[in-house]
DSSP file (Angstrom, degrees, kcal/mol; ACC not computed):
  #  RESIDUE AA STRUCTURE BP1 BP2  ACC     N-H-->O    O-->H-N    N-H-->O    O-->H-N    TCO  KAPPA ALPHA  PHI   PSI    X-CA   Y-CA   Z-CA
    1    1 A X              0   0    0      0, 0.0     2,-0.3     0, 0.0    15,-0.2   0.000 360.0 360.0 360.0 156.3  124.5  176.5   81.1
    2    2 A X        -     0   0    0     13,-0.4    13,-1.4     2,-0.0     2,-0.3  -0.927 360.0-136.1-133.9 162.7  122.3  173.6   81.9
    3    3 A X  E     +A   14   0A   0     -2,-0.3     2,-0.3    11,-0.3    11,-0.2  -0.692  37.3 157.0-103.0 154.7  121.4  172.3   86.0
    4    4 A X  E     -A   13   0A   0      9,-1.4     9,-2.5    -2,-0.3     2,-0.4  -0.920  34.6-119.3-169.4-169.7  121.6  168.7   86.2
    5    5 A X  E     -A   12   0A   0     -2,-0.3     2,-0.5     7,-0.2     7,-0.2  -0.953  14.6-129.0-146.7 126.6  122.3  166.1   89.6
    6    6 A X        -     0   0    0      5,-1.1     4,-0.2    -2,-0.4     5,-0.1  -0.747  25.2-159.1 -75.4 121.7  125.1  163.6   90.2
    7    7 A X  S    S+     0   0    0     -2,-0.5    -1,-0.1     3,-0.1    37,-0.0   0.442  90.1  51.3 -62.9  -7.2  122.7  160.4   91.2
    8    8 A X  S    S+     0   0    0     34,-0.1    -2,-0.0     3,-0.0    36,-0.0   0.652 127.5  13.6-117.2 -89.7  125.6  158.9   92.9
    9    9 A X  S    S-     0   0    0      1,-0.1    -2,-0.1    -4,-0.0    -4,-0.0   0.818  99.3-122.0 -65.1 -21.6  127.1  161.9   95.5
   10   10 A X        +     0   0    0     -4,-0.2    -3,-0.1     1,-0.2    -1,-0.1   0.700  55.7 157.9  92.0   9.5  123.7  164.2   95.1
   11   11 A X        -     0   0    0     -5,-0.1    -5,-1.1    -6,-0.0     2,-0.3  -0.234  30.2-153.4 -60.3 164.8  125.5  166.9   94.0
   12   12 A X  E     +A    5   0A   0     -7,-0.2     2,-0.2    -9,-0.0    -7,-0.2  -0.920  25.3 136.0-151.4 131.9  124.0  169.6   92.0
   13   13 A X  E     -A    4   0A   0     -9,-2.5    -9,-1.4    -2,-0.3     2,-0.5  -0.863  45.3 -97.5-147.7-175.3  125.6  172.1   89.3
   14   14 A X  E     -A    3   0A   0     -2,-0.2     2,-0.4   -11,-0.2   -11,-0.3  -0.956  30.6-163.1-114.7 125.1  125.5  173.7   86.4
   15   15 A X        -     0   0    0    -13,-1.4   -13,-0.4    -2,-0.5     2,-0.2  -0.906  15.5-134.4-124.6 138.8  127.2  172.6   83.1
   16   16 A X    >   -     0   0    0     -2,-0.4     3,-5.1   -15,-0.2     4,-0.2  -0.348  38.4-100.7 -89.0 156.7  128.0  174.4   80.0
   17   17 A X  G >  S+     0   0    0      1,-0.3     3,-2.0    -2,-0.2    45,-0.4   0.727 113.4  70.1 -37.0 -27.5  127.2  172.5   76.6
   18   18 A X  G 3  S+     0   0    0      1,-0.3    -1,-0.3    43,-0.1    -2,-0.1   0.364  96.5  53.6 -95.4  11.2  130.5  171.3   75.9
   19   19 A X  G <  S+     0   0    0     -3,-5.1     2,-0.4    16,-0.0    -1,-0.3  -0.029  96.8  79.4-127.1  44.2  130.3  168.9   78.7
   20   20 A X    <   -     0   0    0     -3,-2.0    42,-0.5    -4,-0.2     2,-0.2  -0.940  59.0-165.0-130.7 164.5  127.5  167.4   77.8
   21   21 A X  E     -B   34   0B   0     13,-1.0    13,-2.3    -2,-0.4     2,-0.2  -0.778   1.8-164.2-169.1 137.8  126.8  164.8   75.3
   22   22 A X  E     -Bc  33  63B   0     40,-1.2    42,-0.7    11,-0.2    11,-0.3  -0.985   1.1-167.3-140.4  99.2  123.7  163.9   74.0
   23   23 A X  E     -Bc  32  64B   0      9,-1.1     9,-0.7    -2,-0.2     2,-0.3  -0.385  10.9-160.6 -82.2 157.5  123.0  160.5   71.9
   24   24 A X  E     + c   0  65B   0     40,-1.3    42,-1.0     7,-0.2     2,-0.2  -0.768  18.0 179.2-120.7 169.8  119.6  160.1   69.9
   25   25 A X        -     0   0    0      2,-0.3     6,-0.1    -2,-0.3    43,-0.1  -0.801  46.7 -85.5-145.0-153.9  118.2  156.9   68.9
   26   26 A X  S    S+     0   0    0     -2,-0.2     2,-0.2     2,-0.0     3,-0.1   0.709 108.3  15.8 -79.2 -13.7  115.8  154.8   67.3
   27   27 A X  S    S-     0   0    0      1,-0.1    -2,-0.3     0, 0.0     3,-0.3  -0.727  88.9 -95.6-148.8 172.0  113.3  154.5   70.7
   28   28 A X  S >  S+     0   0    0     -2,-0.2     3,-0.7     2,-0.2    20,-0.3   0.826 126.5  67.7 -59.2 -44.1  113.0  156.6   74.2
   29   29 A X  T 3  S+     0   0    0      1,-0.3    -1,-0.2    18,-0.1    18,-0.1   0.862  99.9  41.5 -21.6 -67.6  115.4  153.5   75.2
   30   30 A X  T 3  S+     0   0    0     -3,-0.3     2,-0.6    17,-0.1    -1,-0.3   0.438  94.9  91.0 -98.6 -15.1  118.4  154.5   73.1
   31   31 A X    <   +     0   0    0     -3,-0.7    17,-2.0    -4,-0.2     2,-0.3  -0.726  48.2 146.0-117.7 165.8  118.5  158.1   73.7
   32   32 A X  E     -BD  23  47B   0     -9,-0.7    -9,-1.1    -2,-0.6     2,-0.3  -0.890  38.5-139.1-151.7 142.3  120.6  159.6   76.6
   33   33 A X  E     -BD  22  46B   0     13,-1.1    13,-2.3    -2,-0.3     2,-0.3  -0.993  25.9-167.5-116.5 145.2  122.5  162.5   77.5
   34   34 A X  E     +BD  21  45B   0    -13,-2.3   -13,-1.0    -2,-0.3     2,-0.2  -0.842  14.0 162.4-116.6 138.7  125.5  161.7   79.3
   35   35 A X  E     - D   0  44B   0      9,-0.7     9,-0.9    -2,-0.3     2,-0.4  -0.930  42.7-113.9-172.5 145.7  128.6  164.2   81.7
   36   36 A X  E     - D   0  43B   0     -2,-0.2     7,-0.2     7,-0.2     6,-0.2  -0.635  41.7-109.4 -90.7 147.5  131.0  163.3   84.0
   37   37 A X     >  -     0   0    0      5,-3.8     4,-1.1    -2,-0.4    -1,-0.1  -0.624  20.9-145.1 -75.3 140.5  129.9  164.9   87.5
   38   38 A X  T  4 S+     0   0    0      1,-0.1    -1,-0.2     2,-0.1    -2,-0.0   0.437  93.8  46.4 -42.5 -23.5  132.2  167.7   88.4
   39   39 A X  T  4 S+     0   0    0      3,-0.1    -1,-0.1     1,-0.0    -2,-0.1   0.762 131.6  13.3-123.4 -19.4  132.2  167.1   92.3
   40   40 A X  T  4 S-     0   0    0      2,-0.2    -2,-0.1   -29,-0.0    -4,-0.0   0.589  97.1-125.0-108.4 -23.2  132.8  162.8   92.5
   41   41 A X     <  +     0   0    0     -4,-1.1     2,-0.1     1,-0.3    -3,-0.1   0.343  52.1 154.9  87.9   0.4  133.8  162.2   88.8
   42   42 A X        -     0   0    0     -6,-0.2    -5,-3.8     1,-0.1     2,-0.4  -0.522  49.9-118.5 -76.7 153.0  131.3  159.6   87.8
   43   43 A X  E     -D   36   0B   0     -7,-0.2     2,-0.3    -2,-0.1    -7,-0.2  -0.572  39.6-155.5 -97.4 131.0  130.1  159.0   84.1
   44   44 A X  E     -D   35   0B   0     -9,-0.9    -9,-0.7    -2,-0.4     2,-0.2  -0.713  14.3-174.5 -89.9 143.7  126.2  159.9   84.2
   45   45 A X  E     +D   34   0B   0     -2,-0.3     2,-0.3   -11,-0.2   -11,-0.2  -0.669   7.2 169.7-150.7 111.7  123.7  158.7   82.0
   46   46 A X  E     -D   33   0B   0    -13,-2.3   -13,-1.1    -2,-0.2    -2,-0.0  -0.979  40.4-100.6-125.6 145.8  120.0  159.6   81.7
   47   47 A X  E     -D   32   0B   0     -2,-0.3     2,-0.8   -15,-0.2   -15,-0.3   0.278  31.1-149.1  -9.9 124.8  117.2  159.2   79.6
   48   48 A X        -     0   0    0    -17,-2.0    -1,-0.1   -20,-0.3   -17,-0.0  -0.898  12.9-165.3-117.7 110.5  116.4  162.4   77.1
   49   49 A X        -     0   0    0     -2,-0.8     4,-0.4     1,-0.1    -1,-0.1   0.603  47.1 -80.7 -46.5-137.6  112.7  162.6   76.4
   50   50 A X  S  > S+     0   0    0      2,-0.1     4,-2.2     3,-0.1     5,-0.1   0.632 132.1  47.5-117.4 -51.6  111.7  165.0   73.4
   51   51 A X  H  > S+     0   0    0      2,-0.2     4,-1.5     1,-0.2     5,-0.2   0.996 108.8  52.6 -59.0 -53.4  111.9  168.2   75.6
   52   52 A X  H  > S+     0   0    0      1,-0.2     4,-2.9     2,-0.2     5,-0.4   0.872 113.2  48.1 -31.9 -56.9  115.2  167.2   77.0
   53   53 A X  H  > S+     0   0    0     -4,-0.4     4,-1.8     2,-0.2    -1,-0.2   0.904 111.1  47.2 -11.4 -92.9  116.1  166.8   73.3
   54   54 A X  H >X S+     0   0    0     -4,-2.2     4,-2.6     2,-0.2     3,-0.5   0.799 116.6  46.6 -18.5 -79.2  114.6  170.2   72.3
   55   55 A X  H 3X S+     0   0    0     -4,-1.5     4,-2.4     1,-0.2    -2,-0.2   0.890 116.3  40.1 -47.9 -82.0  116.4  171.9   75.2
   56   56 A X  H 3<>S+     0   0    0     -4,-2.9     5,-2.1     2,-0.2    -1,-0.2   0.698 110.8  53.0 -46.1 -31.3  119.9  170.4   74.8
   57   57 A X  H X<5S+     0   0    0     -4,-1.8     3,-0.7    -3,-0.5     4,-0.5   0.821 115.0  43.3 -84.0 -76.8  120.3  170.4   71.1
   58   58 A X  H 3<5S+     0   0    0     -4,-2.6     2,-1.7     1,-0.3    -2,-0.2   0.737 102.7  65.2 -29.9 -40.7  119.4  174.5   71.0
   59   59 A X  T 3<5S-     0   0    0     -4,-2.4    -1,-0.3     1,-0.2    -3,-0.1   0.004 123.3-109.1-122.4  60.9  121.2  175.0   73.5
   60   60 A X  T < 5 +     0   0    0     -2,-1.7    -1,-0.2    -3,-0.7    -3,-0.2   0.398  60.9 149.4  71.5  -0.8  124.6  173.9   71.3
   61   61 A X      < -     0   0    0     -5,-2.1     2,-0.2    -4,-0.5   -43,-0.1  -0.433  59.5 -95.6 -90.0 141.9  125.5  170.4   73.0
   62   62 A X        -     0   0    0    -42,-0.5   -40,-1.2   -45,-0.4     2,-0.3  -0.325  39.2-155.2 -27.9 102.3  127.1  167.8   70.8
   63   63 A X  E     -c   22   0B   0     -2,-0.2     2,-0.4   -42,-0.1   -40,-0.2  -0.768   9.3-174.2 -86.6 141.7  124.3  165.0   69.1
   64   64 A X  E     -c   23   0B   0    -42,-0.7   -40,-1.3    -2,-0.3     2,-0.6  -0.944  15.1-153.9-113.0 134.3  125.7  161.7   68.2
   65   65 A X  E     -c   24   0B   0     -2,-0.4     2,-0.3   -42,-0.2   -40,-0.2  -0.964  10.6-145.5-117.1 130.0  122.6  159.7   66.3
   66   66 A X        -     0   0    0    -42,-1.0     2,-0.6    -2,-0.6   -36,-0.0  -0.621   7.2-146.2 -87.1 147.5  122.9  156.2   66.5
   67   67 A X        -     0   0    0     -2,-0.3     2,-0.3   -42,-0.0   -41,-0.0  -0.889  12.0-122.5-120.6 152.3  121.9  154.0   64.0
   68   68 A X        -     0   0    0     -2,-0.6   -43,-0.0     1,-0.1     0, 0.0  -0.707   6.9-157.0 -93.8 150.5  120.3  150.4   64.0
   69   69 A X              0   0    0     -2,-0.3    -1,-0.1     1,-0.2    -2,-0.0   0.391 360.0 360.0 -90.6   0.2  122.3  147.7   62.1
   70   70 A X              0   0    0      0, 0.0    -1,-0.2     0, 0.0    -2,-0.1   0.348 360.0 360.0-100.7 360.0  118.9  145.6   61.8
């Protein structure tokens, strides 16, 4: 189970990996983990540093890696 906060109602929960998903990319820009809050229904998106990263990949969540077309 992971904590995270709706930005939009201020909620706070806990969510288990399989409602999280978690993009990598080429820069800090491009990667994100993303869940719809449980208590208003809005799609979240914030920024995953390199711990976030760490944390979220162990702890089973879905990776998508994006690639650049350039």
């Amino acid at each position: 189970m992971f904590r995270a906060g709706c930005p939009d109602c201020r909620g706070r929960f806990e969510l288990a990996a399989g409602a999280l998903r978690l993009a990598i990319g080429a820069s800090s820009r491009t990667t994100f983990y993303s869940f719809t809050c449980p208590d208003c229904g809005v799609a979240v998106r914030k920024p995953a540093g390199e711990r976030i990263v760490e944390l979220l990949t162990g702890g089973g969540v879905r990776t998508l890696r994006l690639h650049s077309t350039v």
